[in-house]
C-alpha positions in Angstrom: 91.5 103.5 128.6 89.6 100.2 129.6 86.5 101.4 128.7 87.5 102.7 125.2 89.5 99.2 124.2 85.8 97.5 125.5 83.8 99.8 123.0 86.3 99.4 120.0 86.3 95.8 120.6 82.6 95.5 120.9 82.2 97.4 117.5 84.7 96.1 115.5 83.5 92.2 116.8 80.4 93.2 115.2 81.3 94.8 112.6 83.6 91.8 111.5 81.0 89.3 112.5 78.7 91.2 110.4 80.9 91.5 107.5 82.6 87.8 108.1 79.1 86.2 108.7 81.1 84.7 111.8 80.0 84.7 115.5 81.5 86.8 117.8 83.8 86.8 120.0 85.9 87.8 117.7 88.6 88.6 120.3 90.4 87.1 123.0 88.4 88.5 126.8 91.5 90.6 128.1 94.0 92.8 126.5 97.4 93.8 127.2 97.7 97.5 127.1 101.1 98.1 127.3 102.7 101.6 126.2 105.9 101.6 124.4 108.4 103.6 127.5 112.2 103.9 125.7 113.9 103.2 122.5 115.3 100.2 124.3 112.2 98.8 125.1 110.9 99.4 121.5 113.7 97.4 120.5 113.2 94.7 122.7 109.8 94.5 121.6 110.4 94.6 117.8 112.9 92.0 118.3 110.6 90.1 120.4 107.9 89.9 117.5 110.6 89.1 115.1 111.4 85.9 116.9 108.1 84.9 116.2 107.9 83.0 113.0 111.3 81.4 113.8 109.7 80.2 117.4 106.9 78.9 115.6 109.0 77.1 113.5 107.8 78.8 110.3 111.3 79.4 109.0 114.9 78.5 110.1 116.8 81.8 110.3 114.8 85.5 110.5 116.4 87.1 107.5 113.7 84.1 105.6 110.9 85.7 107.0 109.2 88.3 104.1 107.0 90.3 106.2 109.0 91.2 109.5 107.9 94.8 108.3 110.7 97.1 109.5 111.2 99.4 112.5 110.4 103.0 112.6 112.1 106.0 114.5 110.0 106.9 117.2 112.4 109.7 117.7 112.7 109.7 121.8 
């Protein structure tokens, strides 16, 4: 798995460099590769990264936020 995140990262940094006219690195040098185990971690997670814009200080309350997206069934 390490080896295909370094290739996709490698070609889409230049690709986006390319088509940016930016220098690379485009992303950060490690990666968290985490898989998504339960429904309850999935949760955790989605509530997690709807925190965000309210930790940031962005907004006041989450229901503000437009773009929180919205949770799929991963039916487990």
């Amino acid at each position: 798995m390490a080896e295909w995140m370094q290739m996709w990262k490698s070609v889409s940094s230049r690709q986006l460099a390319a088509a940016l006219n930016i220098t690379t690195p485009t992303w950060q040098p490690e990666y968290f590769d985490r898989y998504l185990r339960s429904r309850e971690n999935y949760g955790q997670k989605w509530n997690y990264v709807k925190q965000n814009a309210l930790r940031a200080g962005l907004i006041k309350e989450d229901e503000e936020w437009l773009y929180s997206g919205s949770i799929l069934d991963l039916m487990w």
